[in-house]
Each structure stands twice: as structure tokens, then as C-alpha cells.
N, CA, C and O of each residue as an XYZ file, in Angstrom:
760
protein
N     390.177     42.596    298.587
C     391.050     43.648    299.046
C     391.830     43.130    300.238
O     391.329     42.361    301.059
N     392.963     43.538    300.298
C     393.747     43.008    301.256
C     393.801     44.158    302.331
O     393.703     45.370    302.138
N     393.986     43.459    303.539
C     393.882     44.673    304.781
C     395.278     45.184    304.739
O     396.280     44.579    304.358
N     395.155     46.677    305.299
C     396.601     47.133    305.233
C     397.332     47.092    306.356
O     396.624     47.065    307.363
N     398.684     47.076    306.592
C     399.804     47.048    307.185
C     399.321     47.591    308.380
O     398.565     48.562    308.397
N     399.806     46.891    309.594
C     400.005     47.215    310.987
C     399.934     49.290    311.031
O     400.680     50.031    310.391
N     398.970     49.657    311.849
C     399.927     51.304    311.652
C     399.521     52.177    310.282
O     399.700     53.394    310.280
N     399.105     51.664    309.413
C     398.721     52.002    308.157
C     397.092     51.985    307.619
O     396.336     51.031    307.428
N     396.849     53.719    307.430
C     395.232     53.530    307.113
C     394.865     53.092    305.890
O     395.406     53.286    304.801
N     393.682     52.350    306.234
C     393.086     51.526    304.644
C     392.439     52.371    304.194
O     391.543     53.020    304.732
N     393.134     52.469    302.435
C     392.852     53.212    301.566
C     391.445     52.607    300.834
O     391.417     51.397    300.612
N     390.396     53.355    300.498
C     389.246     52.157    300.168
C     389.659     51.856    298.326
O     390.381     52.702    297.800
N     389.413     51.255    297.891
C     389.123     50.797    296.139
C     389.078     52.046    295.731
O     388.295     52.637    296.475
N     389.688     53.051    294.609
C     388.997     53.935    293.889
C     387.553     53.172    292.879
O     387.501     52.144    292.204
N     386.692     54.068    293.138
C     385.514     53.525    292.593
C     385.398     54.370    291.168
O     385.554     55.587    291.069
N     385.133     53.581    290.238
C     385.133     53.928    288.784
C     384.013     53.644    287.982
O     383.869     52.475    287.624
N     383.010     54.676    287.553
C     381.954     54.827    286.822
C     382.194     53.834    285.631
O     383.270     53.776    285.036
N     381.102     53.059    285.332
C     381.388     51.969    284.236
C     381.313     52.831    282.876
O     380.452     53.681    282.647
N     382.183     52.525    282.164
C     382.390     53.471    280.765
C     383.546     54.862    280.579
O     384.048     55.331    279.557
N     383.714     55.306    282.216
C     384.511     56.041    282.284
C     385.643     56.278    281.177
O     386.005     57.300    280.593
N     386.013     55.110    281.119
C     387.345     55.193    279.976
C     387.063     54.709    278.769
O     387.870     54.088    278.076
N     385.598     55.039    278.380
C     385.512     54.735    277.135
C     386.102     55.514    275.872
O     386.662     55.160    274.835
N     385.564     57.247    276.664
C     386.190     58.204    275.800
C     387.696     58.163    275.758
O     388.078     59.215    275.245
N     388.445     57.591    275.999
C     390.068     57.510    275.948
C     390.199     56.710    275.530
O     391.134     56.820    274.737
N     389.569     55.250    275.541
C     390.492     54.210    275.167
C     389.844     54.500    273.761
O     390.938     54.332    273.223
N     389.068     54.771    272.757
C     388.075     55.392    271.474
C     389.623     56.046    271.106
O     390.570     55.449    270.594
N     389.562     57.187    271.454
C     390.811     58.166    271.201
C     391.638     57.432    270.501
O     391.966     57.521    269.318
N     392.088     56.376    271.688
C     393.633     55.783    271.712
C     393.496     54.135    270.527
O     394.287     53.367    269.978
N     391.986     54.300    270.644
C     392.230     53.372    269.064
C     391.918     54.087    267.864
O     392.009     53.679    266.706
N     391.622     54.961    268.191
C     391.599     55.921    266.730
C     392.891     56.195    266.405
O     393.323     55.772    265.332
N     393.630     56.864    267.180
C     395.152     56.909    267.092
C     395.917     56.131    266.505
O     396.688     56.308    265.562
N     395.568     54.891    267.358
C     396.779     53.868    267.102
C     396.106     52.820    265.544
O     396.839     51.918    265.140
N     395.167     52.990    265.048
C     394.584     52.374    264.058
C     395.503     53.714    262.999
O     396.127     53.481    261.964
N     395.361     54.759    263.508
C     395.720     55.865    262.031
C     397.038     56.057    262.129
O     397.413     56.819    261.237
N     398.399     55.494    263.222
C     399.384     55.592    263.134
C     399.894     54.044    262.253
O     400.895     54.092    261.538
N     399.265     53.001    262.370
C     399.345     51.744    261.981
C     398.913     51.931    260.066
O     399.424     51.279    259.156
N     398.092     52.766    259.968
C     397.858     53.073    258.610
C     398.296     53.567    257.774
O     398.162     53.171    256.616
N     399.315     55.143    258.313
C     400.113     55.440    257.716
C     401.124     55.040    257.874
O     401.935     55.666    257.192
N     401.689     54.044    258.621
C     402.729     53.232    258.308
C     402.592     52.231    257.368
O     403.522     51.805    256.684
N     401.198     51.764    257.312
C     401.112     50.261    256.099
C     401.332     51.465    254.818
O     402.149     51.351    253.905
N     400.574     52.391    254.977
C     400.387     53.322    253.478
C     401.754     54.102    252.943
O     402.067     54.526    251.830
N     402.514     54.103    254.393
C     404.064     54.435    253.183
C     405.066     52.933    253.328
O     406.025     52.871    252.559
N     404.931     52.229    253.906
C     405.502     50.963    253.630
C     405.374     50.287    252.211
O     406.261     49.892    251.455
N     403.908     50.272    252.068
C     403.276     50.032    250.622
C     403.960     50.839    249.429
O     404.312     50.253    248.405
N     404.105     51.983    249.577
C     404.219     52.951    248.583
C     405.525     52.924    248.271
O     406.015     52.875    247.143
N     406.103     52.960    249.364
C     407.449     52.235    249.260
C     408.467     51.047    248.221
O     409.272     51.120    247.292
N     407.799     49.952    249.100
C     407.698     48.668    248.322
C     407.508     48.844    246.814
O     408.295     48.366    245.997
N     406.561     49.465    246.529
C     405.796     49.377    244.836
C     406.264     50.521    244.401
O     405.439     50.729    243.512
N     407.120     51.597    244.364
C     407.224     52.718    243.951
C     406.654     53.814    243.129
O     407.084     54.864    242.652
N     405.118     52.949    243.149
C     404.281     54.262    243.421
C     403.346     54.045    244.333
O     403.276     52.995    244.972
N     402.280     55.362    244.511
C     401.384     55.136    245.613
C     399.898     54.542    244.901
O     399.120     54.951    244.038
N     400.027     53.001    246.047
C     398.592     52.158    245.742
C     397.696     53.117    246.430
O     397.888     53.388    247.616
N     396.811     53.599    245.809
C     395.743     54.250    247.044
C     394.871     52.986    247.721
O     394.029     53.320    248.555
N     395.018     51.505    247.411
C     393.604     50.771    247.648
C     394.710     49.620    248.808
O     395.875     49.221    248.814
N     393.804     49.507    249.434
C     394.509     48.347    250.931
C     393.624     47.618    251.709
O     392.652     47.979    252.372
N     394.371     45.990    251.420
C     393.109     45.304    251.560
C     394.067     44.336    252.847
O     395.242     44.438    253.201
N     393.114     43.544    253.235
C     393.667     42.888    254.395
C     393.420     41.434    254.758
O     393.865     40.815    255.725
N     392.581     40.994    253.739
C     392.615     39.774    253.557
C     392.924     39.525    251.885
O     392.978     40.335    250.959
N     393.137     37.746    251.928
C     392.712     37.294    250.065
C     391.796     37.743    249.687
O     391.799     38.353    248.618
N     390.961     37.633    250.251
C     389.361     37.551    249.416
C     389.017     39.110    249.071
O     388.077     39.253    248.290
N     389.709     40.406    249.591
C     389.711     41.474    249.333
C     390.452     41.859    248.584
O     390.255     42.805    247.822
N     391.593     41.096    248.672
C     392.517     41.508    247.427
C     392.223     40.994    246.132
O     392.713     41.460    245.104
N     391.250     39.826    246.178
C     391.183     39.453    244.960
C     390.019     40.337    243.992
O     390.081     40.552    242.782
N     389.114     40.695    244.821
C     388.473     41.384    244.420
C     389.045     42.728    243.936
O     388.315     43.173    243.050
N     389.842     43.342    244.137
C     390.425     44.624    243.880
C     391.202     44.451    242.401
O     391.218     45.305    241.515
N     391.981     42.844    242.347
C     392.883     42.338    241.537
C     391.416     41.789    239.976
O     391.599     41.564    238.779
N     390.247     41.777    240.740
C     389.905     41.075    239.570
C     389.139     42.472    239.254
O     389.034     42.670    238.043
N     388.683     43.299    239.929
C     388.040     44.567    239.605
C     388.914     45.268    238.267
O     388.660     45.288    237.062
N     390.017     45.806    239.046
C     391.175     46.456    237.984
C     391.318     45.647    236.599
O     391.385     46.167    235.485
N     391.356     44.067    236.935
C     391.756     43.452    235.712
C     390.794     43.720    234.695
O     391.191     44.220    233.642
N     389.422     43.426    234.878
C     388.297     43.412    233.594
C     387.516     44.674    233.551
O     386.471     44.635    232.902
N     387.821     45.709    234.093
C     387.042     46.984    234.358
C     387.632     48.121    234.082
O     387.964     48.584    235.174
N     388.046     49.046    232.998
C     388.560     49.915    232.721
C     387.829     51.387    233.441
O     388.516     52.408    233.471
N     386.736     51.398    233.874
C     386.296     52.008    234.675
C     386.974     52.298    236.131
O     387.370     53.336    236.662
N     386.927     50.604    236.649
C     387.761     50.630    237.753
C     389.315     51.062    238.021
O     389.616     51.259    239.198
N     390.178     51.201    237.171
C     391.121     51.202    236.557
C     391.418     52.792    236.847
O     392.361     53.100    237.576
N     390.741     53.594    236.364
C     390.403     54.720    235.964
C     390.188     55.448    237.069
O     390.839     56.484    237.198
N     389.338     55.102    237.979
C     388.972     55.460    239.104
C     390.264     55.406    239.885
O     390.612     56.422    240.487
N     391.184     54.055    239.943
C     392.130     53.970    241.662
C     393.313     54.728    241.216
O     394.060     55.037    242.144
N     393.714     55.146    239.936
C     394.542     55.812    239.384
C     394.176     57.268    239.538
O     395.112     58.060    239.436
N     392.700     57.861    239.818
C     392.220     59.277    240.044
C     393.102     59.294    241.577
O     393.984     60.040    242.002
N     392.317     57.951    242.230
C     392.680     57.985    243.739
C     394.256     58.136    244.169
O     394.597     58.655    245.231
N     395.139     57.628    243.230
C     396.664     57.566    243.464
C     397.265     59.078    243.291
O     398.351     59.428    243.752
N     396.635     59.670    242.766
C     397.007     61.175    242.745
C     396.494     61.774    243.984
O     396.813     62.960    244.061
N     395.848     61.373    244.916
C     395.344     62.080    246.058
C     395.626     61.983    247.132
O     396.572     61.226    247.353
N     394.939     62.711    248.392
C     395.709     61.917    249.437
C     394.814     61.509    250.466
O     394.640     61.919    251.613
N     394.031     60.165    249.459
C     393.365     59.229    249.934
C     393.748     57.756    249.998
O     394.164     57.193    248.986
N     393.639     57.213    250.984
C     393.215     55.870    251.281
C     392.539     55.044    251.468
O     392.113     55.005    252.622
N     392.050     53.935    250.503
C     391.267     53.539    250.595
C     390.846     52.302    251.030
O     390.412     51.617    250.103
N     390.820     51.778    252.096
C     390.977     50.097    252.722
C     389.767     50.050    252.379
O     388.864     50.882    252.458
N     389.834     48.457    251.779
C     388.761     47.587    250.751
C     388.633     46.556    251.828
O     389.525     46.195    252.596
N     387.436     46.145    251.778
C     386.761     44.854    252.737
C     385.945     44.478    252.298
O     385.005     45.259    252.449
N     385.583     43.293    251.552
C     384.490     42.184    251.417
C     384.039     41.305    252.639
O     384.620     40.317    253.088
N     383.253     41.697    252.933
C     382.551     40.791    254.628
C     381.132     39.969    253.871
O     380.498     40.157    252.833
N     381.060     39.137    254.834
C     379.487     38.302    254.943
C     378.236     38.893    255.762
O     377.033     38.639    255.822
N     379.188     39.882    256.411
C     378.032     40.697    257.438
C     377.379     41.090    256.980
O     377.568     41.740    255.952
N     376.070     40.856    257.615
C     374.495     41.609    256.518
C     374.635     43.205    256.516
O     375.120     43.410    257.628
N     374.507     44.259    255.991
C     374.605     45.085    256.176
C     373.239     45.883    254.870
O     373.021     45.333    253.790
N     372.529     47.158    255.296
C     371.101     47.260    254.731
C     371.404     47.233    253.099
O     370.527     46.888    252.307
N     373.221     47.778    252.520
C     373.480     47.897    251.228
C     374.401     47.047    250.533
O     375.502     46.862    251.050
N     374.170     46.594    249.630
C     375.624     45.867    249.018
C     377.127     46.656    248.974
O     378.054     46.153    248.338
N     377.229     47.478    249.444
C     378.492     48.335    249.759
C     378.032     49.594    250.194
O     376.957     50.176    250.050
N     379.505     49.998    250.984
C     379.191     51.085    251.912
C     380.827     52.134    251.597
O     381.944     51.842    251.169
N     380.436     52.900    251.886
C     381.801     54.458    252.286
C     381.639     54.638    253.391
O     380.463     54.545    253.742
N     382.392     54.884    254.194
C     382.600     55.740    255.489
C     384.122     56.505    255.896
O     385.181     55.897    256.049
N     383.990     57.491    255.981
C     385.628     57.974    256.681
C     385.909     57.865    257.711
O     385.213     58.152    258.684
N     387.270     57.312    257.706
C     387.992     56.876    259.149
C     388.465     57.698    260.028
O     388.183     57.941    261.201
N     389.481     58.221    259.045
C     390.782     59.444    259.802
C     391.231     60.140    258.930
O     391.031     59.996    257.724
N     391.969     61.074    259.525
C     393.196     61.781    258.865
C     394.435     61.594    259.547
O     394.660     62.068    260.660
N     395.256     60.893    258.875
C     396.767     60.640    259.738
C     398.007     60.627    258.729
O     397.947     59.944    257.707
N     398.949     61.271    258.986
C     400.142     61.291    258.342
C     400.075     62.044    256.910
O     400.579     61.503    255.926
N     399.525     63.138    256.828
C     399.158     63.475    255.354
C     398.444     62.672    254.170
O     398.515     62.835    252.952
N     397.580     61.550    255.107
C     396.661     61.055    254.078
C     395.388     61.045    254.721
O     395.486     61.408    255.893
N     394.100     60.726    254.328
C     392.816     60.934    254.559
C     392.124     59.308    254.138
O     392.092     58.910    252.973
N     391.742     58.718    255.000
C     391.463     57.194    254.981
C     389.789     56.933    254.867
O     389.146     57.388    255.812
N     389.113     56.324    253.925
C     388.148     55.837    253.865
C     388.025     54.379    253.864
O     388.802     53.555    253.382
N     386.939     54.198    254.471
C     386.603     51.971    254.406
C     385.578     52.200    253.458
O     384.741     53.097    253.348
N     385.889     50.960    252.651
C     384.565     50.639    251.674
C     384.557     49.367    251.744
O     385.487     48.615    251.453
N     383.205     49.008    252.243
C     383.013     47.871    252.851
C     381.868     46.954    251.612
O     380.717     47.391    251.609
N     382.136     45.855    250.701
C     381.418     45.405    249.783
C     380.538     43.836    250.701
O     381.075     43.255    251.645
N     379.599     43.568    250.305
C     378.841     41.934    250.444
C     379.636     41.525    249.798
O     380.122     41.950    248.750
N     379.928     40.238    250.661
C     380.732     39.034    250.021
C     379.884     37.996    249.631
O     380.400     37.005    249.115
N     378.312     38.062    249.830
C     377.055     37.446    249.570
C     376.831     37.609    248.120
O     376.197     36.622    247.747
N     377.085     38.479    247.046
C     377.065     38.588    245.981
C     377.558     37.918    245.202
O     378.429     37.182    245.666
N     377.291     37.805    243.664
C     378.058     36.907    242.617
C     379.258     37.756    242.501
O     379.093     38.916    242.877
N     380.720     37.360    241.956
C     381.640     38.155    242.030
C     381.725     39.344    241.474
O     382.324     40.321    241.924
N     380.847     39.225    240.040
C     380.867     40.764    238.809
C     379.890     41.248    239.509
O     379.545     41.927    238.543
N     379.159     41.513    240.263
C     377.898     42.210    241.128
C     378.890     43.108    242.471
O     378.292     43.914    243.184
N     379.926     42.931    242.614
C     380.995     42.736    243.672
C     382.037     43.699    242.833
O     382.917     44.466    243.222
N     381.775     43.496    242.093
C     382.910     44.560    241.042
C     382.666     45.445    240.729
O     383.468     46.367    240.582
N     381.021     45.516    240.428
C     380.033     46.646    240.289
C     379.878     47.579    241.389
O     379.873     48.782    241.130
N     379.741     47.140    242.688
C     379.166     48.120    243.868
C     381.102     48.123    244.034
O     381.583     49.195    244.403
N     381.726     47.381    243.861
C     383.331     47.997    244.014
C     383.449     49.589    243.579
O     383.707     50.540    244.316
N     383.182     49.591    242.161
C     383.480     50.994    241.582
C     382.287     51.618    241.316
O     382.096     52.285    240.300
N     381.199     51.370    242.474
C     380.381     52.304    242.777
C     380.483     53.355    244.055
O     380.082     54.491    244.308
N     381.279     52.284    244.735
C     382.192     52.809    245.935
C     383.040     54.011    245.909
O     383.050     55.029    246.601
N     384.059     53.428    244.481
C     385.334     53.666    244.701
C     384.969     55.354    244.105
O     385.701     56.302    244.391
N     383.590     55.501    243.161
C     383.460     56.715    242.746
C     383.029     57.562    243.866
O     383.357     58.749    243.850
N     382.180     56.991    245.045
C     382.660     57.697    245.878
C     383.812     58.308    246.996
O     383.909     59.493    247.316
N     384.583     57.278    247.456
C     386.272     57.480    247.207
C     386.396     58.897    246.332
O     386.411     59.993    246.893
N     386.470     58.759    245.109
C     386.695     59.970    244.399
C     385.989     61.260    244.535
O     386.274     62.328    243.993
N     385.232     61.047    245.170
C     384.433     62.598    245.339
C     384.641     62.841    246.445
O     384.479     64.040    246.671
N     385.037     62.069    247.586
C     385.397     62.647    248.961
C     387.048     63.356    248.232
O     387.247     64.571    248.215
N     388.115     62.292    247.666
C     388.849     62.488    247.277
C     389.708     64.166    246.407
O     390.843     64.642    246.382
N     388.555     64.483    245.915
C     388.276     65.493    245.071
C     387.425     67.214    245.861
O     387.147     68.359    245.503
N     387.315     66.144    247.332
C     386.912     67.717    248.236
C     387.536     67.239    249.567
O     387.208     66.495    250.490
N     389.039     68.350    249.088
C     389.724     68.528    250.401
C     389.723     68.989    251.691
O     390.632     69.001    252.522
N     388.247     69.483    251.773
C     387.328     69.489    253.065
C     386.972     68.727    253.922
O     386.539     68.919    255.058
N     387.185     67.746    253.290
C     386.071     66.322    253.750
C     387.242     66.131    255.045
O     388.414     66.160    254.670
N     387.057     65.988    256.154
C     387.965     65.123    256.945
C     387.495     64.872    258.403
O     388.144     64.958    259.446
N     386.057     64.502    258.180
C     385.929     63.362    259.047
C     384.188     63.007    258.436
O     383.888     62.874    257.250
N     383.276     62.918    259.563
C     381.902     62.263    259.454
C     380.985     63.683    259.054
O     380.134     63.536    258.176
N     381.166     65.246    259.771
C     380.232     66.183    258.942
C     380.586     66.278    258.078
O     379.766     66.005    257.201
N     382.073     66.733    257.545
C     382.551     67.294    256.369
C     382.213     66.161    254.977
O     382.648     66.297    253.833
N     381.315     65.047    255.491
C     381.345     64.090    254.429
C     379.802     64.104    254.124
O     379.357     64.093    252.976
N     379.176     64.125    255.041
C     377.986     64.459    255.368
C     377.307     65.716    254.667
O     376.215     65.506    254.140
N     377.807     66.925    254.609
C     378.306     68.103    254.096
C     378.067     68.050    252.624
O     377.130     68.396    251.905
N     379.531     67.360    252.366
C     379.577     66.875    251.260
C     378.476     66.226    250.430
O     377.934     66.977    249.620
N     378.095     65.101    250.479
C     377.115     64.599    250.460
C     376.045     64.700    250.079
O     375.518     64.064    249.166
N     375.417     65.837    250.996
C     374.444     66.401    251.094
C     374.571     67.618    249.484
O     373.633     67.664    248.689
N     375.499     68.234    249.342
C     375.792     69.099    248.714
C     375.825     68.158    247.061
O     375.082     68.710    246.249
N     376.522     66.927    246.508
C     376.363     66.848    245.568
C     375.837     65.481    245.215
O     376.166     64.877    244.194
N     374.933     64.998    246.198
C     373.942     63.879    245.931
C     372.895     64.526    246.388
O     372.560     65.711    246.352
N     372.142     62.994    247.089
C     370.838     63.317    247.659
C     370.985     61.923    249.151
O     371.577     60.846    249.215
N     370.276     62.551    249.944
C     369.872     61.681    250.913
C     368.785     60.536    250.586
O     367.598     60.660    250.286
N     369.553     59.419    250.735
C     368.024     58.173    250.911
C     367.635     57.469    251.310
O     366.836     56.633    250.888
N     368.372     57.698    252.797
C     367.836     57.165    253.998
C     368.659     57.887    255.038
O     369.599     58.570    254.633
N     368.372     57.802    256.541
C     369.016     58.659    257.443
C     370.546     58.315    257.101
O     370.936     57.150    257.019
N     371.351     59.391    256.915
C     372.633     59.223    257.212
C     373.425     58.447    256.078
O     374.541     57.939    256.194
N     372.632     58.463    254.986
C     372.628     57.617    253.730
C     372.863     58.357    252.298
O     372.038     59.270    252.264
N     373.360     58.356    251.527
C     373.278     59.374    250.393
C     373.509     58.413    248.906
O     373.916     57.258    248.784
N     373.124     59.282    248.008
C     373.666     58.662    246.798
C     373.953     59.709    245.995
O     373.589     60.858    246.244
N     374.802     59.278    244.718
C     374.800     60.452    244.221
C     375.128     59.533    242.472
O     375.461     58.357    242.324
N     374.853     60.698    241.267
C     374.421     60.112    239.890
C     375.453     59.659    239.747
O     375.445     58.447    239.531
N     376.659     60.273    239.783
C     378.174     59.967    239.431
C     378.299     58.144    239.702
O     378.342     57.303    238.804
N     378.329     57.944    240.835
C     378.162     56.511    241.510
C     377.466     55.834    241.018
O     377.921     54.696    240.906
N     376.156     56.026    240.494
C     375.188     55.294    239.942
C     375.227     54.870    238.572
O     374.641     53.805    238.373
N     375.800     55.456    237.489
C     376.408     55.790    236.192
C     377.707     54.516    236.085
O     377.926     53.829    235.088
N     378.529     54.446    237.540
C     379.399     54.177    237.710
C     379.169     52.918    237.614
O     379.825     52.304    236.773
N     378.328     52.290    238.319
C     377.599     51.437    238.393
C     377.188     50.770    236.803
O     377.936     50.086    236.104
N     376.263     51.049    236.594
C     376.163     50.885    235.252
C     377.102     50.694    234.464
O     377.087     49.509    234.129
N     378.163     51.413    233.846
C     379.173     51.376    233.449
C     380.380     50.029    233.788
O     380.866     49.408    232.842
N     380.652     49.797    234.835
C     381.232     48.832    235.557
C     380.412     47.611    235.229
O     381.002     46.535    235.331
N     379.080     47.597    234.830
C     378.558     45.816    235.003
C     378.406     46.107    233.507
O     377.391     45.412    233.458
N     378.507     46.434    232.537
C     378.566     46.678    231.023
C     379.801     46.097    230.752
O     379.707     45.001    230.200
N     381.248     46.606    231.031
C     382.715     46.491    230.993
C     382.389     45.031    231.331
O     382.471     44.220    230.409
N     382.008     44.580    232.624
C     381.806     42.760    233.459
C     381.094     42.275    232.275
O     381.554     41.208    231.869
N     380.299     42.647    231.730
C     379.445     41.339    230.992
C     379.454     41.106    229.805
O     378.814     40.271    229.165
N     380.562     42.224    229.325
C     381.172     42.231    227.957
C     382.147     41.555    227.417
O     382.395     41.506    226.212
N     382.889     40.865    228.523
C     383.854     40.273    228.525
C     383.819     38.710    228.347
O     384.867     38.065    228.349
């Protein structure tokens, strides 16, 4: 701290609780992640002249989406339910361990669309990867399909209402599971 001016009382440091600005700067990336989204999501829609519901952000996610759609009429079926809605769905294949081979979670609501992550193992063989894809994506469709859903209870809610819980904070439901099945039948038929 520098001493102050001849004549001039020293003001001390404002002192600032550590975390203080956690709750704002949270806000302000929630914000700015869901203003950045519905800009990729009508840029996209744009570009392709119709609406992709699925958005990926690396190769290795896109390829998976590209090889899902290609050999999976299931999958197919599903992102075309999703293109009628006003969902989004950003796709991610990671290496990060995580307790399931794919995950759902809702992000936001921004710009008249409603954003979910579905997050797949990139640890898997690729048709195993295609499978928990449009095991995902059927859930996608059931958030999709209840225009309630718009954030972490209303999914929860959800959830709860047409699966089952099977682990804290965890759900499954038959639709998904079927989906499943279905999807690695289409993969190994080919």
C-alpha cells in the first residue's frame, strides 16, 4: 500500500471476505455461457436451415454424433424428436472418470431454448459410445417433452415422476433403457 498524499487521510484496503464474489461471478458465467449458446444455437440453425438440436465442440464429439446418426435409426429418430423442440443438446465425450458411462444434466434456459449436457466416456469401445449416446439422448427427449423442466428441481421432479431413483440424485428410467438395447442391436447388426 502506498502512503497517501501530504494533507490527505489514509484510506485503509477495503477488506473482502474470501468467496464474496463467488455468488456473482456463478451468475455472470451462467449468463454469459447461455448468451454464447444461444448465439452458437441460432448461428447453427442458421447456417443449416434447419434446427440441429445436438452441439458438439470438439472432433471427437462430433464424430460420435456423425457416427451415432449414421448406423442407428434409433438415434436418428430421437435428434429429429429433439429438432422439433426447444431443446439443446451439447454432446461431450471426455476421459474423465465419472461413476456412469454417460450422464444428463440441465444447464439453462436462454433465448427461447432450454439446454442440456450429455456427457458420454470416451473410455469405451465406440458402438458402446453410441449406445449410452441414445440412452442419453432418450433422456434429452423426456426432459424435452416436459415443458416444465427448466432447471435442476424441475428435472429432478421430473425424474422422480417417470423413472426411478438409483442412487442419490441419480435416476433411470425404462424408456432409456429399451433405448439402450435397441441402439446396440441397430450397432451390431450392421
Amino acid at each position: 500500500m502506498t502512503a497517501a498524499p501530504a494533507g490527505q487521510p489514509r484510506i485503509p484496503p477495503r477488506i473482502v471476505r474470501p468467496g464474496a464474489f463467488a455468488p456473482a461471478f456463478a451468475l455472470a458465467a451462467r449468463l454469459s455461457l447461455a448468451l454464447l449458446l444461444a448465439t452458437a444455437a441460432a448461428a447453427q440453425a442458421a447456417e443449416q436451415g434447419a434446427r440441429n438440436p445436438l452441439r458438439t465442440f470438439t472432433p471427437r464429439s462430433l464424430a460420435l454424433v456423425q457416427d451415432a446418426t449414421r448406423v442407428s435409426e434409433t438415434v436418428r429418430r430421437l435428434v429429429d424428436r429433439l429438432a422439433a423442440s426447444d431443446l439443446v443438446v451439447l454432446v461431450e465425450v471426455t476421459d474423465e472418470r465419472f461413476e456412469y458411462a454417460g450422464r444428463t444434466n440441465f444447464v439453462t434456459c436462454a433465448g427461447g431454448f432450454r439446454y442440456v449436457r450429455i456427457r458420454v466416456s470416451g473410455v469405451m469401445k465406440p458402438w458402446d459410445q453410441i449406445a449410452v449416446l441414445g440412452h442419453e439422448l432418450q433422456h434429452a427427449v423426456e426432459v424435452a417433452d416436459a415443458p416444465e423442466v427448466a432447471g435442476d428441481p424441475t428435472l429432478a421432479q421430473l425424474m422422480t415422476r417417470i423413472g426411478r431413483a438409483t442412487r442419490k440424485l441419480n435416476y433411470e428410467t425404462d424408456a432409456a433403457i429399451a433405448v439402450t438395447r435397441q441402439v446396440e442391436a441397430e450397432v451390431r447388426g450392421r
